[in-house]
N, C-alpha and C positions, 0 to 999 in steps of 0.2 A: 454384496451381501455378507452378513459376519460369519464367520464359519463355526459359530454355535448356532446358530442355527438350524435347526431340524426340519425341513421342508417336503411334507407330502402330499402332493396336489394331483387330483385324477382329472384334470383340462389343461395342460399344460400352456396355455396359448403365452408368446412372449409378452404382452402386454401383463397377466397376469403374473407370470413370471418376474417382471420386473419392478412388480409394487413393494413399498417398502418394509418389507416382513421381518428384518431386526428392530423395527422401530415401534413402541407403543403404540397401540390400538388409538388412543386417544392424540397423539402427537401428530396423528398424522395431517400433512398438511393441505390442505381442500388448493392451495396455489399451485404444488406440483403433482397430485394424486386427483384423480377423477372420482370423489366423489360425490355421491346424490346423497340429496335430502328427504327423508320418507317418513312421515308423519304415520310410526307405528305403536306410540303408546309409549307405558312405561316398561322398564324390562330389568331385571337383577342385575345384568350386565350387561356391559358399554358394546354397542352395534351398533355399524356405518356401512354403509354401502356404499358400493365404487363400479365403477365401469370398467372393463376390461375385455379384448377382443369382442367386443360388441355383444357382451351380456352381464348382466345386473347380478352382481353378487353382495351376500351378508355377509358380511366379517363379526363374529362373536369372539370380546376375549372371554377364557375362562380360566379357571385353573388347568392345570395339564393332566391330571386324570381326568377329570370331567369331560376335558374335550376330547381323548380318545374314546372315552367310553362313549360320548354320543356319536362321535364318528362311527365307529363301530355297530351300535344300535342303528342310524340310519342307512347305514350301505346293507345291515340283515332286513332291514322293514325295506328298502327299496329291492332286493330281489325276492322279494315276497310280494313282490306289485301292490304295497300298498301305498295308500295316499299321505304321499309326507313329504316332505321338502327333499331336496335330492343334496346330500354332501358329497362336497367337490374337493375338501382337503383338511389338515389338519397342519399347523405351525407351531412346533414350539420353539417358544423366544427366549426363554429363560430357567433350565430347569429351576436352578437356585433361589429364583425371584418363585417361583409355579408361575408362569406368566404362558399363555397358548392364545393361539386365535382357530377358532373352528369359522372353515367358511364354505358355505352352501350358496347352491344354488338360487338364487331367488323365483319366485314360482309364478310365470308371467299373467296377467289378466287377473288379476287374484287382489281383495280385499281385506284389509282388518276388519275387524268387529267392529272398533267404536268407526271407521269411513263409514263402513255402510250400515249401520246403525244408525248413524247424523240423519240417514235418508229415510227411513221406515217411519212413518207417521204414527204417531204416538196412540193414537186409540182404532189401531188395527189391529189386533194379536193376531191373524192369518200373516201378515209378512212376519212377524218372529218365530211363528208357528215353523216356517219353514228352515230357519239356522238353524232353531233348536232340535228339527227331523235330519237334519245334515249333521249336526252334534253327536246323536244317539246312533245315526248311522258308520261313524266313525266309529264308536266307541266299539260298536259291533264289530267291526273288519279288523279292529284290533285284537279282542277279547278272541275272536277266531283263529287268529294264527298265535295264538300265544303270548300277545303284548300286552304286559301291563304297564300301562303310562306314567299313572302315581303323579302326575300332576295336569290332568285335564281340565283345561280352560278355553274359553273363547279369548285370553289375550294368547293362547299358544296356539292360534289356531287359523288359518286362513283360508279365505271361501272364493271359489270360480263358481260363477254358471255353467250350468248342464245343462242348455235345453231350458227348459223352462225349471229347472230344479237346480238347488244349490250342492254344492260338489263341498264335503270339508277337509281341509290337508292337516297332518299334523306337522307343526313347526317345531317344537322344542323340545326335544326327546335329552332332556339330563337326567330327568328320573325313571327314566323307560327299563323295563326290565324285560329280558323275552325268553320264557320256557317252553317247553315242548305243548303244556295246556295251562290253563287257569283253571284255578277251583272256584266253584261258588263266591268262597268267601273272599277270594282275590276280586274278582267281577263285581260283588257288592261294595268294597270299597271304593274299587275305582268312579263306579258308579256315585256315592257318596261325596267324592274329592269332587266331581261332576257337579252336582247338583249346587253344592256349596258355592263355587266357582263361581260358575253361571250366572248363579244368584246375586250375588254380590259386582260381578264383571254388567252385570246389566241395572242394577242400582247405579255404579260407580257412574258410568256412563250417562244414564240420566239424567241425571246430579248435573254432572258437567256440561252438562247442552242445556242445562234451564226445563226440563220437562219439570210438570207443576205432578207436587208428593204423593199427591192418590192415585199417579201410577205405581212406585213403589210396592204397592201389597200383589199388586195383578201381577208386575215382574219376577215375585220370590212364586207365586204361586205357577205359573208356566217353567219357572225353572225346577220346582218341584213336579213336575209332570213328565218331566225328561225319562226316569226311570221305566214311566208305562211304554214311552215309543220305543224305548230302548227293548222290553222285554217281550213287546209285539214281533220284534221284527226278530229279535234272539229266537222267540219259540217259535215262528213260522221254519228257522231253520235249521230245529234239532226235533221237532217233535218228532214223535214217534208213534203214529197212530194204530192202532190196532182194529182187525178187521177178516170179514172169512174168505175164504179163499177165492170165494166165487165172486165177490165184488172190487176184483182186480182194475175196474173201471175206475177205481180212486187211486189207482197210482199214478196215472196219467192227468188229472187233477191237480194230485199235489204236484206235479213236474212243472204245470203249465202258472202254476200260481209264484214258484220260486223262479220261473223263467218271468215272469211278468213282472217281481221286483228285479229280475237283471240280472240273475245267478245262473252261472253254469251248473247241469246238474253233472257230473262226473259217474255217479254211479248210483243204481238202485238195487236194492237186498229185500226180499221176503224172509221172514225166519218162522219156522212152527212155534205157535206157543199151545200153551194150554188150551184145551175147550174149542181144539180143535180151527180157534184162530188163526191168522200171521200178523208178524210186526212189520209193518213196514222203516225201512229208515233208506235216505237219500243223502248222498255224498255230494257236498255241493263245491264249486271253485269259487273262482273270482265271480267280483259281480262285474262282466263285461259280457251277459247274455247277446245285447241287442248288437254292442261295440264288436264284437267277434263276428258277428255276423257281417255287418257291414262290412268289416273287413275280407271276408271272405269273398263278397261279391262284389269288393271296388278297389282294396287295396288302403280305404281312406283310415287314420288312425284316429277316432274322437271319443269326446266322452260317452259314456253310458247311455242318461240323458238325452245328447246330440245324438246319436246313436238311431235310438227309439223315434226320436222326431224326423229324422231323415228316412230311415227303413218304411214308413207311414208316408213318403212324398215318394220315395222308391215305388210302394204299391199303387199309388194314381197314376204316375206316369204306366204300370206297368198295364192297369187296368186300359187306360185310353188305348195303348199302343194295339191291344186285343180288341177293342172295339174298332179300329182303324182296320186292323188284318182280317178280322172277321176270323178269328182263331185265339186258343191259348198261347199264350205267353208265358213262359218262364221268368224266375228274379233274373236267372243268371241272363238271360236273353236279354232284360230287358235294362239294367245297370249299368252297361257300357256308353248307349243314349241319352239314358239318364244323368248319368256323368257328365256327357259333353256337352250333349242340350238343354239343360234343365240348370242341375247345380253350379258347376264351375262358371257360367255368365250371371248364371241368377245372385250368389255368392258376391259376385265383382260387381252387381250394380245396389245388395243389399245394403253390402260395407260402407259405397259410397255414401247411400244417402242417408247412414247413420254418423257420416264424417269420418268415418273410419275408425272409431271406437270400436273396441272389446276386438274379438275376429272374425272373420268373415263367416264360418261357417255357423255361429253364433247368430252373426247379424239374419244370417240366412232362417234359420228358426226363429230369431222374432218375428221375420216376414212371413211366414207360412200361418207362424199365429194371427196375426195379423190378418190377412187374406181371409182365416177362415174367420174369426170374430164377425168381418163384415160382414161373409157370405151369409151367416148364420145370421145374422139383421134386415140382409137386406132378402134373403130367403133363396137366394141364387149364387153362383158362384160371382164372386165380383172380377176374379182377373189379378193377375203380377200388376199390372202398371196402374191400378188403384190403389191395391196394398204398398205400394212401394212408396205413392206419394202421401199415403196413409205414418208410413213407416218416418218416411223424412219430416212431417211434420211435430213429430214425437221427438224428434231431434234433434233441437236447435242448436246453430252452430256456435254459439257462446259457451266456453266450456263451464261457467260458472249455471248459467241454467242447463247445460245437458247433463249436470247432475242431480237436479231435481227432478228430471224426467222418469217418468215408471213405467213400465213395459208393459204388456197387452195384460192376459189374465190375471197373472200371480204380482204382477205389483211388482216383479224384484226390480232393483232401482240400476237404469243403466248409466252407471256411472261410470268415467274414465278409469279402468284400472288402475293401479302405482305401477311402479315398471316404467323400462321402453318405452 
């Protein structure tokens, strides 16, 4: 390695270590460097990924302030637990040239816009319905800890399943700014860059897949609608309702409605106002309501989403276990069993018979969906080893059709993530 070189890497593993980091981003040679090829769209600058001690990373060059600066922005938004790609180092190669490479983590199980876009059928708006409530969601857990992005888009943007609900990461933080709070007029802009984006990133994309032009007007006008989900989900989390003292029964309410999108509440205040009312306000955290819990009673670390769908398989198994004892049953009692008998086998034969796509715990919630779909037709419980061959034939093991396949309720398309 040249010893102009500046090399600050938080994984050090020797294979990473030993990639050729005095050498142009573009030079590099796919004969002696491992990299992959990943159909991510267009981007301002040149990214390539590589393999290194057995994990997928992006290598961005940029200029050399830019790249610390996003370095820096991502390692403040990753200990703020927010969803955004994890940087693992920054290289500068040249001061004099401004020549750097910022390289992150790549973020496994995880989609572009325009992959799974390809898959969303054209005259559904419920499946864009839901990137666009994973968009606004994002922009929210931003705007909360004080980030403003200043360039939100779906091509800076990459999506995992949760459960039956899509998860948004933010990717490309160069114009990220992070203050103590946002004002209004910060929020409506970003918002604004949003909508515009959107707009256009979901045009552009149709255009290029052949979708016929009178979709066009339907796509600007769902992207103009980002604003309302965004501002539902903002006031559910700062209002501040007002109300007399004696109908204290609404603070338990609002607690159980911010725990139900998946928010910690942290803390709750009364204050006297006028007319002999109080104000209420609620301090809320992370949204890992359901994920905290789980964890608490298993140890397991999933998403949100996964979370909620597992803690809802946790309560049946807990139910039976009390109708078996002829007695109550605790979570904590009953999630040890649950673990061993229930998830972790059910988990290894879901995976299976989705070929092993997406992850296990994953495959594990489309099977529960699954199970209950049919119960729910057939008016009885159908059983794991109906769902399951329910589940594998939604699966075929062709990888080119088990990306056309669509998962139970919500339609999200189970396709092979990029990655490993």
């Amino acid at each position: 390695m040249t010893a102009g070189v500046d090399l600050r890497l938080r994984s050090p593993g020797p294979q990473l270590l030993a990639l050729p980091w005095e050498t142009p981003l573009a030079d590099w040679d796919p004969a002696t460097t491992p990299l992959r090829a990943l159909d991510v769209g267009p981007s301002r600058h040149l990214v390539r990924f590589v393999v290194a001690d057995g994990t997928l990373w992006a290598v961005k060059e940029l200029p050399v302030r830019l790249a610390r600066k996003e370095y820096e922005a991502l390692r403040r938004m990753e200990a703020m637990a927010l969803p955004t790609v994890r940087a693992a180092g920054v290289v500068v190669q040249s001061e004099p040239d401004d020549r750097s490479l910022l390289v992150t983590r790549f973020l496994v199980g995880s989609w572009q816009y325009r992959r799974l876009f390809a898959r969303l059928p054209p005259d559904r708006a419920t499946h864009r319905a839901r990137l666009l409530d994973a968009m606004a969601g994002l922009l929210v857990e931003l705007h909360r800890h004080g980030v403003f992005w200043g360039d939100c888009s779906l091509a800076n943007t990459l999506f995992t399943r949760d459960g039956q609900a899509l998860q948004a990461h933010l990717v490309d933080a160069e114009t990220a700014e992070i203050h103590p709070s946002l004002s209004d007029g910060q929020r409506r802009m970003d918002l604004d860059i949003l909508v515009e984006n959107v707009a256009s990133g979901l045009v552009d994309v149709a255009a290029s897949l052949g979708r016929p032009p009178d979709i066009e007007p339907r796509l600007i006008e769902e992207a103009l609608g980002v604003p309302e989900r965004y501002q539902a989900l903002w006031d559910a989390l700062h209002a501040e309702p007002q109300f007399a003292f004696s109908d204290r029964y609404r603070v338990e309410s609002t607690v159980r409605d911010l725990e139900e999108l998946g928010f910690v509440v942290d803390e709750v205040s009364l204050a006297p106002v006028t007319g002999g009312e109080v104000r209420l306000r609620v301090g809320v955290g992370d949204r890992r309501f359901h994920a905290q819990r789980l964890r608490e009673l298993t140890g397991l670390d999933v998403g949100e989403g996964q979370a909620r769908v597992l803690l809802g398989d946790l309560q049946a198994h807990r139910g039976a276990l009390a109708r078996e004892q002829g007695r109550a049953v605790s979570e904590g009692e009953a999630a040890p069993s649950w673990l061993h008998d229930v998830l972790t086998p059910g988990m290894r034969r879901a995976h299976a018979a989705v070929d092993h796509v997406g992850t296990a715990v994953q495959a594990w919630c489309d099977l529960l969906e699954v199970r209950w779909l049919l119960s729910e037709a057939a008016g009885h419980d159908v059983g794991t080893a109906q769902a399951l061959t329910e589940l594998a034939e939604r699966a075929p093991t062709d990888s080119a059709a088990r990306a056309l396949v669509a998962d139970t309720r919500h339609d999200l398309p189970v396709v092979p993530p990029d990655g490993p």
